[in-house]
Residue frames as a rotation matrix with the C-alpha (Angstrom) as fourth column:
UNK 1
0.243 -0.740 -0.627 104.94
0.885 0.433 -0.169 98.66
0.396 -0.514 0.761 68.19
UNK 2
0.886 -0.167 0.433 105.54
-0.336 -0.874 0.351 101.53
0.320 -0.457 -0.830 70.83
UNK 3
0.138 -0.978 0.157 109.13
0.276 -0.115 -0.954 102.66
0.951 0.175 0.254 70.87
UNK 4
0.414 -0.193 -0.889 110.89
0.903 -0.030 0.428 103.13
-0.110 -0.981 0.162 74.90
UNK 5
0.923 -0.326 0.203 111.90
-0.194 -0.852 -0.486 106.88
0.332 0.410 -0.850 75.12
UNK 6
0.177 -0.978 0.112 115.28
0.072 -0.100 -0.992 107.84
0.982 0.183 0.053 75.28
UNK 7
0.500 0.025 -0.866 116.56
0.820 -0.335 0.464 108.03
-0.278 -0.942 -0.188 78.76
UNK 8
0.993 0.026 -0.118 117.61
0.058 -0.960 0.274 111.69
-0.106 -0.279 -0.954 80.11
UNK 9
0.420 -0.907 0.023 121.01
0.455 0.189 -0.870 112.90
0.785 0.376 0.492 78.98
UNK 10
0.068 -0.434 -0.898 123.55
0.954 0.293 -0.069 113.60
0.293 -0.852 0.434 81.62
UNK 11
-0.996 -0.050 -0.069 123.10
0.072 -0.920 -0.386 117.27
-0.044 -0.389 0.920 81.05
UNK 12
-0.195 0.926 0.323 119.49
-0.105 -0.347 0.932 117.12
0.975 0.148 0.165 81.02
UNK 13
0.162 0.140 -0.977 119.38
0.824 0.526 0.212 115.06
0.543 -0.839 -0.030 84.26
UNK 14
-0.557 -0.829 -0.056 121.68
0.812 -0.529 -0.246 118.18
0.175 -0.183 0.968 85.30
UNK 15
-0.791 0.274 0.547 119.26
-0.057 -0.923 0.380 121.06
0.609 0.269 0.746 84.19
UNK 16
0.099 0.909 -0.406 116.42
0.131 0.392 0.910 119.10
0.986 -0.143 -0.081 85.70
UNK 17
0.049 -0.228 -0.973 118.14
0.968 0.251 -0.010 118.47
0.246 -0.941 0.233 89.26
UNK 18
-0.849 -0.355 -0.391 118.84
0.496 -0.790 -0.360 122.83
-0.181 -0.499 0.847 89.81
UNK 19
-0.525 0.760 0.384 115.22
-0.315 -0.592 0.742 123.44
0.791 0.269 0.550 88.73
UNK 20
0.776 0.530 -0.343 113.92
0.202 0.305 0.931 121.09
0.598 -0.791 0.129 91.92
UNK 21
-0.391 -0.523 -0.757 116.54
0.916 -0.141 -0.375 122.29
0.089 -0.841 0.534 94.14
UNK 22
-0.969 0.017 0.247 115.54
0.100 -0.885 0.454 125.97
0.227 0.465 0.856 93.00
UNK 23
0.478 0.878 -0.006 111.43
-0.214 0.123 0.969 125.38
0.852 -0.462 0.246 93.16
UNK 24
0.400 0.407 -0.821 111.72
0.875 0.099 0.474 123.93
0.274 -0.908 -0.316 97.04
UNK 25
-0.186 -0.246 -0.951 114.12
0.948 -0.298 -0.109 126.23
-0.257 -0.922 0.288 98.10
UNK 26
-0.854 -0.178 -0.489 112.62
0.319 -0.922 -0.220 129.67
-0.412 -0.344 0.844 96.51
UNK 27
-0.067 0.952 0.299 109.34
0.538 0.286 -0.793 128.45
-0.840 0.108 -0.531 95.00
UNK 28
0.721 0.424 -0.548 109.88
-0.474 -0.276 -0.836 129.87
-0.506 0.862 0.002 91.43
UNK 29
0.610 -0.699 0.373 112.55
0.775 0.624 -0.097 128.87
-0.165 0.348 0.923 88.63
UNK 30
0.077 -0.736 -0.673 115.51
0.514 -0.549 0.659 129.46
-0.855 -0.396 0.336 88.12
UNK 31
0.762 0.267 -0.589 116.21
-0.373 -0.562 -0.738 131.68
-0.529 0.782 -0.329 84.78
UNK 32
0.978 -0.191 -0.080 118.32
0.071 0.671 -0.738 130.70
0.195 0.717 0.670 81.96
UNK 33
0.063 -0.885 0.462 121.61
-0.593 -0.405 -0.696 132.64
0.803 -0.230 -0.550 83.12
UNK 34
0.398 0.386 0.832 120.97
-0.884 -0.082 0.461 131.02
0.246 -0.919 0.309 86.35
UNK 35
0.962 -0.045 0.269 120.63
0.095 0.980 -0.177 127.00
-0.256 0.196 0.947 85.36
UNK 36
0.578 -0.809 0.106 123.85
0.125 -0.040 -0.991 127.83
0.807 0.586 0.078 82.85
UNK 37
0.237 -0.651 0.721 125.55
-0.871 -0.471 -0.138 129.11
0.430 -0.596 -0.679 86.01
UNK 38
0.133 -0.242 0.961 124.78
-0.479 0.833 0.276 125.68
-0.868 -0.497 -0.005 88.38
UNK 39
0.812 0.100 0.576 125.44
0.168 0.904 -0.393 123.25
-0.560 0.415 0.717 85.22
UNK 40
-0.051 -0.998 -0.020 128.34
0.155 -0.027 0.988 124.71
-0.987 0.048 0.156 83.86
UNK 41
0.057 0.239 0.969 126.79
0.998 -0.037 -0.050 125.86
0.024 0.970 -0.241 80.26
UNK 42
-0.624 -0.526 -0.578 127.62
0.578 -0.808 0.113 129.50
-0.527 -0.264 0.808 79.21
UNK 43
-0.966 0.193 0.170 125.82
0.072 -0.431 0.899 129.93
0.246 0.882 0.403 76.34
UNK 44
-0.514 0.839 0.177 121.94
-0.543 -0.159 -0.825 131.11
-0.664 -0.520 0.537 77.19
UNK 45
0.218 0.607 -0.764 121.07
-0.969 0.225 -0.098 129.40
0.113 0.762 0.638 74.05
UNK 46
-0.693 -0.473 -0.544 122.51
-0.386 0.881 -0.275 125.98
0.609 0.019 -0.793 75.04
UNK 47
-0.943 0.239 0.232 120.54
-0.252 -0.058 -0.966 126.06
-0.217 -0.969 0.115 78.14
UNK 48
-0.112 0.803 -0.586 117.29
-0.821 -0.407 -0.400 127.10
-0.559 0.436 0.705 75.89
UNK 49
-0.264 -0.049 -0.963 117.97
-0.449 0.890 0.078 123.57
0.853 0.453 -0.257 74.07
UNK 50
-0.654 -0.123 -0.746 117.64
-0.043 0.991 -0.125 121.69
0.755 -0.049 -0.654 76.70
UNK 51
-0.445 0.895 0.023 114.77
-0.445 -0.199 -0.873 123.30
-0.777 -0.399 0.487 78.73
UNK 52
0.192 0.700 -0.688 112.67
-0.980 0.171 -0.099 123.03
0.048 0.694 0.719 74.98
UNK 53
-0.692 -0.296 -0.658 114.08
-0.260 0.953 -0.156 119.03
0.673 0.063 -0.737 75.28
UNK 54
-0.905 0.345 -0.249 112.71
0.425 0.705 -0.568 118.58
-0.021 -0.620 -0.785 78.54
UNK 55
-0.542 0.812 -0.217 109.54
-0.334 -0.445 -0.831 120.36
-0.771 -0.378 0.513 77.90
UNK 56
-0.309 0.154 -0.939 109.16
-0.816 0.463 0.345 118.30
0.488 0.873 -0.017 74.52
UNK 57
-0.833 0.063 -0.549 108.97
0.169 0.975 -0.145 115.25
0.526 -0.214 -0.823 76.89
UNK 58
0.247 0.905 -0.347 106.42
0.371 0.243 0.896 116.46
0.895 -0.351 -0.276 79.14
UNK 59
-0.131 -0.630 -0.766 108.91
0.792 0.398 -0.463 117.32
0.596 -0.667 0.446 81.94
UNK 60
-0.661 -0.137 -0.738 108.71
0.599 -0.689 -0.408 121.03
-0.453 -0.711 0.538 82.60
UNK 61
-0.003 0.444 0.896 106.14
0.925 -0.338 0.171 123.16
0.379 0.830 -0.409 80.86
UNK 62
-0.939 -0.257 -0.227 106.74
0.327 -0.871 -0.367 126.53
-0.104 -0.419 0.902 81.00
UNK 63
-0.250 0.946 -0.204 103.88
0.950 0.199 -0.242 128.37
-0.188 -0.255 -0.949 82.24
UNK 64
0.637 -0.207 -0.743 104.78
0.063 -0.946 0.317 131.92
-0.769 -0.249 -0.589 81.28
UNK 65
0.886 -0.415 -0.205 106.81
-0.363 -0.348 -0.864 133.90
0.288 0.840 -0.459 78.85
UNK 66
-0.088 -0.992 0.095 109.92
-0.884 0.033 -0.467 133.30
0.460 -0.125 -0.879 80.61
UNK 67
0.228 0.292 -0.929 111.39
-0.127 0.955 0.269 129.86
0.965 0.056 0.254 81.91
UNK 68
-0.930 -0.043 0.364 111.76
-0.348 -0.213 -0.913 131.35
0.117 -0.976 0.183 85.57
UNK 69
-0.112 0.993 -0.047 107.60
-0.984 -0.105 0.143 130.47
0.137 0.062 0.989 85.02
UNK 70
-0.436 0.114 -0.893 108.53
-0.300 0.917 0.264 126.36
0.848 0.383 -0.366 84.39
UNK 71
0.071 0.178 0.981 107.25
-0.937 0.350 0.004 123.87
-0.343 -0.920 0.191 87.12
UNK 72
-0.894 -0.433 -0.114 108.06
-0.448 0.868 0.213 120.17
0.007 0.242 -0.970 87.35
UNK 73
0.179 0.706 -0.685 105.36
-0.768 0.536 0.352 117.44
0.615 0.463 0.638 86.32
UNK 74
-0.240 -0.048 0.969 104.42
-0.840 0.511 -0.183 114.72
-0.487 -0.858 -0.164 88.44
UNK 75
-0.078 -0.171 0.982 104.34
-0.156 0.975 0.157 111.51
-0.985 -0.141 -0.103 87.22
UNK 76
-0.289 -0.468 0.835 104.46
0.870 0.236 0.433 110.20
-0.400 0.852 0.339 83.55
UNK 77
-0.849 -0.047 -0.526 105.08
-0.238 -0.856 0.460 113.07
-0.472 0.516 0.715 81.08
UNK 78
0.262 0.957 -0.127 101.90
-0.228 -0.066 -0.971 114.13
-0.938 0.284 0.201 79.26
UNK 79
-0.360 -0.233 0.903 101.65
0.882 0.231 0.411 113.37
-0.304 0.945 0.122 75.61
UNK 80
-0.769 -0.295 -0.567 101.70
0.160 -0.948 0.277 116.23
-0.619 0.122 0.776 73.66
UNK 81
0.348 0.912 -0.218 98.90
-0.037 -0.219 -0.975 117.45
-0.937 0.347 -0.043 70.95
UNK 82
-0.950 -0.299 -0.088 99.53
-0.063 -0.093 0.994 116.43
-0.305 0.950 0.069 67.13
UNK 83
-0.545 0.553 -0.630 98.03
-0.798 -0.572 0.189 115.89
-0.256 0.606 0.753 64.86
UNK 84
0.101 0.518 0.850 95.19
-0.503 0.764 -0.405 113.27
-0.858 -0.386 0.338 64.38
UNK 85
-0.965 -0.195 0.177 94.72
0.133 0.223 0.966 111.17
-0.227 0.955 -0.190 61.50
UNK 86
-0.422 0.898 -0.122 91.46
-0.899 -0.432 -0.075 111.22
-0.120 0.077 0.990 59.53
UNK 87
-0.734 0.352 0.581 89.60
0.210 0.931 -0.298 107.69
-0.646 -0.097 -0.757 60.54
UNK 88
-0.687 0.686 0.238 86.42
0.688 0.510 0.516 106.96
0.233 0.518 -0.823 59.28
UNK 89
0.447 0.889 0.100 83.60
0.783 -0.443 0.436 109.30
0.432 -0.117 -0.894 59.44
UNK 90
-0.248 -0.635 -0.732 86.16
0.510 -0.728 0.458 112.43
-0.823 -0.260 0.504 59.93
UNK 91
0.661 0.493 0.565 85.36
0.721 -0.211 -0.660 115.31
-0.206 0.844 -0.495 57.25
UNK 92
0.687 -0.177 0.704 86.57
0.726 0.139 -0.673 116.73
0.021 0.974 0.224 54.64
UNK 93
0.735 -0.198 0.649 88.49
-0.306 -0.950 0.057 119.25
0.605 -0.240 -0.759 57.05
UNK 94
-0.301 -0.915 -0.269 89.73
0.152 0.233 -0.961 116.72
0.941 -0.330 0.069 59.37
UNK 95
-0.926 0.025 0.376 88.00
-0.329 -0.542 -0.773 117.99
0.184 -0.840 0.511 62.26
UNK 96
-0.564 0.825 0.037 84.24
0.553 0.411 -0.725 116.02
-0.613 -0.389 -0.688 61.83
UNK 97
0.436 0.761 -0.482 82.73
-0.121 -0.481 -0.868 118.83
-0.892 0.436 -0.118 59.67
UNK 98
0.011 -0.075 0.997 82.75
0.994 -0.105 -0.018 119.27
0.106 0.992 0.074 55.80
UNK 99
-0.884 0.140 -0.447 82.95
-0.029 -0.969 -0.246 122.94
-0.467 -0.204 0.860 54.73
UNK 100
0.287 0.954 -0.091 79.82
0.262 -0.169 -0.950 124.34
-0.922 0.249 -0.298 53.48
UNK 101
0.055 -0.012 0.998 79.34
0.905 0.422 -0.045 124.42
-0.421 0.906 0.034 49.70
């Protein structure tokens, strides 16, 4: 049974909407002081929550040390990399190989 994600909270929706105003009209992002400035969040670490939120979903991946670097995803958010299970005929590593004796 596959679970419906959450929809976007009203300050994510927020953080999201001044990063695509921001990309068209100066073609990079904005920085964390920035976003906090148009959404009404002071704290640089609040902000930092909810970038890592929407980049958990798939939404913005930062592309760079800093999140002036993010860029917006087009259509459905990627799935992220976890971890696999070990099916059938998976070794003793997980990965297809055994180690060597």
């Amino acid at each position: 049974m596959r679970r419906e994600p959450r929809p976007l909270t009203i300050r994510q929706e927020a953080v999201l909407a001044v990063i695509k105003v921001w990309l068209a009209e100066r073609g990079h992002g904005p920085t964390v002081r920035e976003i906090g400035a148009r959404v009404g969040l002071s704290s640089t670490s609040s902000v930092a929550h909810q970038l890592g939120r929407l980049e958990a979903r798939g939404l913005i991946p930062q592309t760079g040390r800093d999140w002036s670097t993010c860029v917006l995803v087009e259509g459905p958010p990627a799935r992220r990399p976890g971890l696999q299970s070990r099916g059938p005929g998976a070794g003793a590593d997980g990965y297809g190989q055994r180690p060597a004796p």
